[in-house]
C-alpha positions in Angstrom: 77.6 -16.6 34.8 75.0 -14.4 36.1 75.1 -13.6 39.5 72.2 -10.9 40.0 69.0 -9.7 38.0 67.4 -6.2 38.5 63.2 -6.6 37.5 62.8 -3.2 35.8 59.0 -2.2 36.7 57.8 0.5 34.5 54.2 1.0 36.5 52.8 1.3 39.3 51.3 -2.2 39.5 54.5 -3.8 38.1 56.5 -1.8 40.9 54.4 -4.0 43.5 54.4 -7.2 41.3 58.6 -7.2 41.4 58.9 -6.2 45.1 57.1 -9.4 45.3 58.5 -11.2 43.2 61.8 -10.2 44.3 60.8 -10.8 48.4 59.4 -14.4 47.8 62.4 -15.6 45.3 64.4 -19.0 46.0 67.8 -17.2 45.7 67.7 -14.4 47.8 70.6 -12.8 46.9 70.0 -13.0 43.1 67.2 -10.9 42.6 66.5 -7.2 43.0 64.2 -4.4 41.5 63.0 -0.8 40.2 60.2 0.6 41.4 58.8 4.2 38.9 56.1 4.3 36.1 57.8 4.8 32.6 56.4 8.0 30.6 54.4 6.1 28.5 52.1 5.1 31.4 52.5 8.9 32.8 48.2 8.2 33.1 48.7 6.5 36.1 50.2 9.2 37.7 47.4 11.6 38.0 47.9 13.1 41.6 49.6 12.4 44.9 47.4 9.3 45.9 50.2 7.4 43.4 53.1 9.3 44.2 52.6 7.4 47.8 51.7 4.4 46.4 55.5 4.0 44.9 56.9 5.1 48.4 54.8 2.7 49.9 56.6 0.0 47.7 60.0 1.7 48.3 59.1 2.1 52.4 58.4 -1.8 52.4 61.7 -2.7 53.2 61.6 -4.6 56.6 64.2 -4.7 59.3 65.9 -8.0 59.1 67.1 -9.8 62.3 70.9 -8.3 62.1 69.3 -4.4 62.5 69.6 -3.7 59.2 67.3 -3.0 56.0 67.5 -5.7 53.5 67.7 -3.4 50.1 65.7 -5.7 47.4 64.8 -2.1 45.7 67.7 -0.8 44.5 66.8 2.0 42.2 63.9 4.3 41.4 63.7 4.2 37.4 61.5 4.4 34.7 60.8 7.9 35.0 60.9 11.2 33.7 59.5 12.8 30.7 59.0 11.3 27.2 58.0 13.3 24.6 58.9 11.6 21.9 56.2 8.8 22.5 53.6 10.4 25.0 
């Protein structure tokens, strides 16, 4: 069966929607995301204002109570360049 699910976000807003999503889950060891803006939205990314807006989502991750970092992001994806549709 399925043991684990990775929420691909391909935006900005979708990057904070699945860090929620994934925080505030009944399974806590289930679910895990991207954070990135796909080419396609490469609009939202007009300067550095959003470039920190995505490390803001990745620098989210709280200390738990063992010390450590609980990593619910677990890849930066959904980015690059697209020519072929932008």
């Amino acid at each position: 069966g399925v043991t684990k699910v990775i929420v691909t976000a391909g935006s900005i807003a979708q990057s904070k929607e699945a860090r929620v999503m994934v925080e505030e889950q009944q399974f806590p060891k289930m679910l895990f995301s991207t954070v990135g803006c796909h080419p396609t939205r490469a609009e939202e990314m007009q300067g550095q204002a959003q470039v920190e807006e995505l490390r803001q989502v990745l620098a989210g991750d709280e200390v738990d109570g063992t010390g450590r970092v609980p990593r619910r992001i677990v890849a930066i994806g959904e980015c690059g360049l697209d020519y072929d549709r932008t």
